[in-house]
C-alpha positions as CSV (number, residue, x, y, z in Angstrom):
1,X,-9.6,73.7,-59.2
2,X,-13.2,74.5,-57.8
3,X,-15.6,74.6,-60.3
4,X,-19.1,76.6,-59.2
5,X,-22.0,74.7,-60.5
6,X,-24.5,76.4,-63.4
7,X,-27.3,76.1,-60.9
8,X,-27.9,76.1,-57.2
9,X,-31.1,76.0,-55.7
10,X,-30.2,77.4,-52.6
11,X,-32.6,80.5,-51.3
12,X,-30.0,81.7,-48.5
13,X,-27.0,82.9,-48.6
14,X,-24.5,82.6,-45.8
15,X,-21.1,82.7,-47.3
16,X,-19.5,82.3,-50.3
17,X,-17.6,79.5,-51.5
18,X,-14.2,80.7,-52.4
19,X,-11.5,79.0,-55.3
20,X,-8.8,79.6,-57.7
21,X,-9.5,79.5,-61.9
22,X,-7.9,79.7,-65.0
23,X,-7.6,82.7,-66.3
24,X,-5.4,83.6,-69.2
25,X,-1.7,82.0,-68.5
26,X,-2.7,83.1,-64.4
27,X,-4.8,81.8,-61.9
28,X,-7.5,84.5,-60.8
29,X,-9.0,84.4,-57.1
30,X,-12.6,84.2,-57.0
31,X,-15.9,84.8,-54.6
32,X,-19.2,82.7,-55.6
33,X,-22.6,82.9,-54.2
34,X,-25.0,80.1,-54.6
35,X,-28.6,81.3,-56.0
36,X,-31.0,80.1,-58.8
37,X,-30.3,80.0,-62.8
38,X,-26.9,80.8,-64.8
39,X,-24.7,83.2,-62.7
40,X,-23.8,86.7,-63.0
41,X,-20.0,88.0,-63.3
42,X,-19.1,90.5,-61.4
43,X,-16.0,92.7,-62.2
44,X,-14.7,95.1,-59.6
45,X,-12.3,98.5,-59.3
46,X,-8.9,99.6,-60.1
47,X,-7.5,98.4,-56.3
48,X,-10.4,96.6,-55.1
49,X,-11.2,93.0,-54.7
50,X,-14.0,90.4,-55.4
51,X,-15.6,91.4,-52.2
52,X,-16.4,94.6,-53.9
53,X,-19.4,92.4,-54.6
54,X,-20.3,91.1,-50.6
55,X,-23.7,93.8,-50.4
56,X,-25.2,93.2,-53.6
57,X,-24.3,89.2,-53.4
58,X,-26.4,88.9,-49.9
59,X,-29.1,91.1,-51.2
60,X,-29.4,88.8,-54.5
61,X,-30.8,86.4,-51.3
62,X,-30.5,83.3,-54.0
63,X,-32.4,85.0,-57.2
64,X,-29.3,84.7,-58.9
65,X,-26.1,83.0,-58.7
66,X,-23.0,85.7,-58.3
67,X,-19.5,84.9,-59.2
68,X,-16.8,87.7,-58.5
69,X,-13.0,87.3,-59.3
70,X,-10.1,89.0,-58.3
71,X,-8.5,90.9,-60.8
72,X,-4.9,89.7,-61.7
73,X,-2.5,92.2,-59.8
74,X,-5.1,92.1,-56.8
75,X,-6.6,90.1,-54.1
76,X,-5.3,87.0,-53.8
77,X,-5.0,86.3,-57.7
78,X,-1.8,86.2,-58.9
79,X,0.6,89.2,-59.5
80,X,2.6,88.9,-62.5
81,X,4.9,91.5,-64.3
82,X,2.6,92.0,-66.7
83,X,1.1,92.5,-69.1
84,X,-2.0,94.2,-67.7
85,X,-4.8,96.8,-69.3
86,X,-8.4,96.2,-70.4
87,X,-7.9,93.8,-72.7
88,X,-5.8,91.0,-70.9
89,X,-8.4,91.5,-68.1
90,X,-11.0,91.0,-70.8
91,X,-9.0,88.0,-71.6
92,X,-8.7,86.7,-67.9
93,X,-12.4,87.0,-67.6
94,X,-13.4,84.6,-70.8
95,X,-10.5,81.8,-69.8
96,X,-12.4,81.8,-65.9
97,X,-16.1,81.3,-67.7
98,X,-15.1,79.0,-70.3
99,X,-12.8,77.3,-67.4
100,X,-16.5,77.3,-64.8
101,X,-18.4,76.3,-68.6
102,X,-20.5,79.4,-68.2
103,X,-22.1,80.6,-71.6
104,X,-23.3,84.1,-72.3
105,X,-24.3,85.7,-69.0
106,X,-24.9,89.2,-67.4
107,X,-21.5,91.1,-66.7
108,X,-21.5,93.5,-64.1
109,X,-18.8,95.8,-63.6
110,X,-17.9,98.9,-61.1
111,X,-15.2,101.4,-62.2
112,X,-12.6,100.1,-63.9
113,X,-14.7,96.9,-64.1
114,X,-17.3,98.7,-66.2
115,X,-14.2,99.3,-68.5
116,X,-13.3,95.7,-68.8
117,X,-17.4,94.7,-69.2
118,X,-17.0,96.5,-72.3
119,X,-13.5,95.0,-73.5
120,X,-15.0,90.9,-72.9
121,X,-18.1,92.2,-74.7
122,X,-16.2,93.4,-77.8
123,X,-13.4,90.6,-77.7
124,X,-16.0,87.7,-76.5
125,X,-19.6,88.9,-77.9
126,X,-20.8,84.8,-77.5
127,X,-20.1,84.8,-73.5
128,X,-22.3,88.5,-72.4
129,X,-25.9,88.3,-72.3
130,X,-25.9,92.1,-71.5
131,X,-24.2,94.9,-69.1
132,X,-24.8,96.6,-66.0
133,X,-21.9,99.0,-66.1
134,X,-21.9,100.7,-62.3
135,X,-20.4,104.0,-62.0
136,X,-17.8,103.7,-64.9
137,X,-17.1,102.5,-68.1
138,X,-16.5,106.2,-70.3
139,X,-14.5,109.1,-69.6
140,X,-14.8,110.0,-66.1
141,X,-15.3,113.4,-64.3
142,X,-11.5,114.4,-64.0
143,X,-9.6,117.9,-63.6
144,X,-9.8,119.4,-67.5
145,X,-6.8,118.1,-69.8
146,X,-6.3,115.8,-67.1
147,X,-3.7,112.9,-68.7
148,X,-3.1,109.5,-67.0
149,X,-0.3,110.8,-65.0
150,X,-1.7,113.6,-64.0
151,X,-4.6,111.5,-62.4
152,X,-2.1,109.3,-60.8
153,X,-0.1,112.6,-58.9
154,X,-3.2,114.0,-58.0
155,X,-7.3,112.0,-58.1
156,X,-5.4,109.3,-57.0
157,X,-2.1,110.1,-55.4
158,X,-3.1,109.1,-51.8
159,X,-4.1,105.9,-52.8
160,X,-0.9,105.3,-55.0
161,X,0.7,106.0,-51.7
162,X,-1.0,103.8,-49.8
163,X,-0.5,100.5,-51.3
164,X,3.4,101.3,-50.4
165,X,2.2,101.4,-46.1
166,X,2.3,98.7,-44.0
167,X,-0.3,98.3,-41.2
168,X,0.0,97.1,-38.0
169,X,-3.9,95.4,-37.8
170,X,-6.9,95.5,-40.2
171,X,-8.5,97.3,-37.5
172,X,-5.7,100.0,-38.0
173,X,-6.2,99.6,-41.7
174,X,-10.8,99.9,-41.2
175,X,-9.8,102.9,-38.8
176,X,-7.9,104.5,-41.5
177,X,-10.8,104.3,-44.1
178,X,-13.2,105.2,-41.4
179,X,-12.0,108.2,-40.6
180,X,-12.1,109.2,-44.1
181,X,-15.3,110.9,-46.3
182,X,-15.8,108.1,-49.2
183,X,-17.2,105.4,-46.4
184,X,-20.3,108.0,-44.3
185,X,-20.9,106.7,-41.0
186,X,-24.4,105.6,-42.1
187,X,-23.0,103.1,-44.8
188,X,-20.1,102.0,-42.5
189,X,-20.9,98.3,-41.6
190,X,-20.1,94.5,-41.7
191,X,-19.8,94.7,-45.7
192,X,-17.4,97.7,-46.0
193,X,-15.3,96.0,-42.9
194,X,-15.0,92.3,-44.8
195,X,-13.8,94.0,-47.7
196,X,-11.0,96.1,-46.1
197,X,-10.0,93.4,-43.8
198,X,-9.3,90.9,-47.4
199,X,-7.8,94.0,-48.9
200,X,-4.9,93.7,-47.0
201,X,-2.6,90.9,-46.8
202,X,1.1,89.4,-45.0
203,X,1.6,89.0,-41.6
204,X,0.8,91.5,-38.8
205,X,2.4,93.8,-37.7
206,X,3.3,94.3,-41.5
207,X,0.1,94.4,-43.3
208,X,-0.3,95.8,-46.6
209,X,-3.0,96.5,-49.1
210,X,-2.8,93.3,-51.8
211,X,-3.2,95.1,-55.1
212,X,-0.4,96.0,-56.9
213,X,1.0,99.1,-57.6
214,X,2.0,98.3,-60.9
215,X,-1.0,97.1,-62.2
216,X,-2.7,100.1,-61.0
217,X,-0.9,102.6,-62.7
218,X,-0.8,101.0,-65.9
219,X,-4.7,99.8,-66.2
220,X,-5.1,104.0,-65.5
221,X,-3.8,104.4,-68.6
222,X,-6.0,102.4,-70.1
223,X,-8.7,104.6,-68.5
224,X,-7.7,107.3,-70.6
225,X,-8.0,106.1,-74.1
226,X,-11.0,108.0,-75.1
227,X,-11.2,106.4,-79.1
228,X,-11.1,102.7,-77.6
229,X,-13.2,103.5,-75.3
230,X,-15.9,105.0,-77.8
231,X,-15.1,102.2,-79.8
232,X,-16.1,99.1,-77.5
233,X,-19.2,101.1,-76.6
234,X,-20.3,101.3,-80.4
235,X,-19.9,97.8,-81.0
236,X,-22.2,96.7,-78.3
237,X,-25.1,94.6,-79.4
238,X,-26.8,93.4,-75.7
239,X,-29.0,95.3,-73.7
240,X,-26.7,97.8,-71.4
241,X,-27.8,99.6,-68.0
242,X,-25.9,102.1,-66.3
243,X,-26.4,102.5,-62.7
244,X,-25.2,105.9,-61.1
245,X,-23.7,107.3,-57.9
246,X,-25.3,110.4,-56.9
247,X,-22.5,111.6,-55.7
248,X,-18.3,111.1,-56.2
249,X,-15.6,109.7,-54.2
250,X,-17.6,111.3,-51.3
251,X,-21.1,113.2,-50.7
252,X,-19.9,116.1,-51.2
253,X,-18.5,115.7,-54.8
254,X,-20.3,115.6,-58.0
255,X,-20.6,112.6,-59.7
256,X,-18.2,111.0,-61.5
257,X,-20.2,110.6,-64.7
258,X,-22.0,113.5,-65.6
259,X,-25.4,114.3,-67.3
260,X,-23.6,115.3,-70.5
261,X,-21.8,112.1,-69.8
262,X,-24.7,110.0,-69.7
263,X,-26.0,111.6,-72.7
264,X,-23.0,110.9,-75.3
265,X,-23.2,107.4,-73.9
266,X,-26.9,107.0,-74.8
267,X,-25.6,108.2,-78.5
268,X,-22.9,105.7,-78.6
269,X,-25.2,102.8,-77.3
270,X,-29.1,103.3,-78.2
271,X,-31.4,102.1,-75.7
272,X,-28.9,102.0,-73.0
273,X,-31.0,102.8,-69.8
274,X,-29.5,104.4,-66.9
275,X,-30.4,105.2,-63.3
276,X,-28.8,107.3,-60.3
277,X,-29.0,105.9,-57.2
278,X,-29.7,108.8,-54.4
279,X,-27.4,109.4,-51.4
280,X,-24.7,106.8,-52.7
281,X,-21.0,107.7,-53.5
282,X,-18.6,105.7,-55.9
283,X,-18.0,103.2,-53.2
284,X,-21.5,103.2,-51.4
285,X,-23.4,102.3,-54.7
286,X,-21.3,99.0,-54.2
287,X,-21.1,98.4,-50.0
288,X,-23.7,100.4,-49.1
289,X,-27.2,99.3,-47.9
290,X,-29.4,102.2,-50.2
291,X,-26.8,100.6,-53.0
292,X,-26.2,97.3,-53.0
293,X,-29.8,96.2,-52.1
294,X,-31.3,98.7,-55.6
295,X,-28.1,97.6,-57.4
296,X,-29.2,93.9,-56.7
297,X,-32.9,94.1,-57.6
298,X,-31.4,95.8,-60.4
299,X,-29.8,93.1,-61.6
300,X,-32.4,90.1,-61.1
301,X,-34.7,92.4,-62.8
302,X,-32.2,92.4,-65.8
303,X,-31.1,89.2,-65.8
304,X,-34.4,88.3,-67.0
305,X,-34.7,90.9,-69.6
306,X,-31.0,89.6,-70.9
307,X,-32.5,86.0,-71.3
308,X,-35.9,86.9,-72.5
309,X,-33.4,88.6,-75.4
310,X,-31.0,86.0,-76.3
């Protein structure tokens, strides 16, 4: 097993050194980018991957170390039946940084990642140093009296339907994404195309995307749970940031986390700060230039604040 090293004086980064790591009764697939002092943990979305992380890694040029895992049920980590939700990913996450010997560090999460910052700071308070939560981590902006299943047939439907497809090429599979609203032709670039071409996996002409389709639909679930949810945010006790996507799934839609959103969280959490990132969507705040590079200033910026604290 690779083991990525506590510090790494390195100023450029180039490429990430990839591994496999412990996680709880799995192995987990991860990313890591060299960079000064103890690294960050980066958590991604619901059928993403580690390379969710590629924009703000590079833009972190060194200031900060940067290790990303894949999810169990995605990437290249390993599938099991189960069992999957916030808490066993929570439980994933603490094996890998006990498994690296990482102590309390800044967890970063987008989406459902958010969710699962939340879960390893409630089950494991002694390894988080503080929270960025990006665009997630409470109730989302969904159709009212939306339920899990509900979200599934309709949010999220397409994509459900997706992971069944096979692909010819990853540049069938980038054409695919290209043509559609969430990636504008102004964030389109090397970032969003190495993270499509690792999000899909086999043997050509039979590609298919690599999460799995039943650990997407029960970690929705999880999404939905609006008392735990609460809960984990009420026990935190680190500083918390949430960064914003001006817009949703696409520029044209609101964003998923409202003002009056923003607002109960600020009850649940006091002194959580929060920031929207203009012209971004749910997935541009992560591969995009305008987000990843704020994102990662964001983060070296609060990395410092989390130390200073602890």
């Amino acid at each position: 097993m690779s083991r990525a090293p506590r510090q790494q004086p390195a100023l450029k980064v180039t490429r990430e050194a990839r591994g496999r790591v412990s996680g709880d009764g799995i192995e987990l697939s991860y990313g890591y980018w060299p960079g000064r002092g103890a690294p960050v943990v980066a958590l991604h979305g619901l059928t993403a991957s580690y390379l969710n992380f590629i924009g703000i890694a590079e833009r972190l040029a060194g200031r900060r170390p940067l290790l990303a895992l894949d999810l169990r049920g995605r990437g290249d980590s390993d599938k099991p039946d189960g069992p999957y939700g916030l808490e066993q990913h929570a439980r994933d996450v603490a094996a890998a940084m006990r498994a690296f010997d990482i102590g309390p560090s800044l967890i970063v999460g987008h989406s459902m990642g958010a969710f699962i910052a939340t879960a390893l700071a409630a089950q494991h308070p002694e390894l988080v140093a503080g929270l960025i939560l990006i665009d997630g981590g409470y109730l989302l902006a969904m159709p009212v009296e939306a339920d899990a299943e509900q979200v599934l047939d309709s949010v999220l439907a397409q994509r459900i339907e997706q992971l069944q497809e096979t692909y010819p090429s990853r540049e069938v599979y980038r054409e695919f994404w290209r043509a559609r609203p969430n990636f504008p032709p102004a964030d389109w670039g090397p970032w969003t195309e190495a993270f499509l071409d690792y999000e899909v996996g086999g043997e050509a002409p039979e590609l298919r995307p690599k999460a799995a389709e039943a650990a997407v639909r029960f970690d929705v679930a999880e999404s939905f749970k609006a008392a735990e949810i609460t809960a984990r945010l009420e026990t935190l006790r680190v500083p918390v940031m949430l960064l914003r996507a001006a817009r949703g799934f696409a520029l044209d839609r609101p964003p998923l986390i409202p003002d009056s959103a923003v607002e109960q969280m600020q009850t649940l959490i006091p002194g959580m700060q929060s920031e929207t990132i203009p012209d971004t969507t749910h997935y541009t705040i992560v591969l995009g230039e305008r987000g990843a590079s704020r994102v990662a200033d964001v983060i070296a910026q609060f990395t410092e604040r989390c130390e200073s604290e602890n």
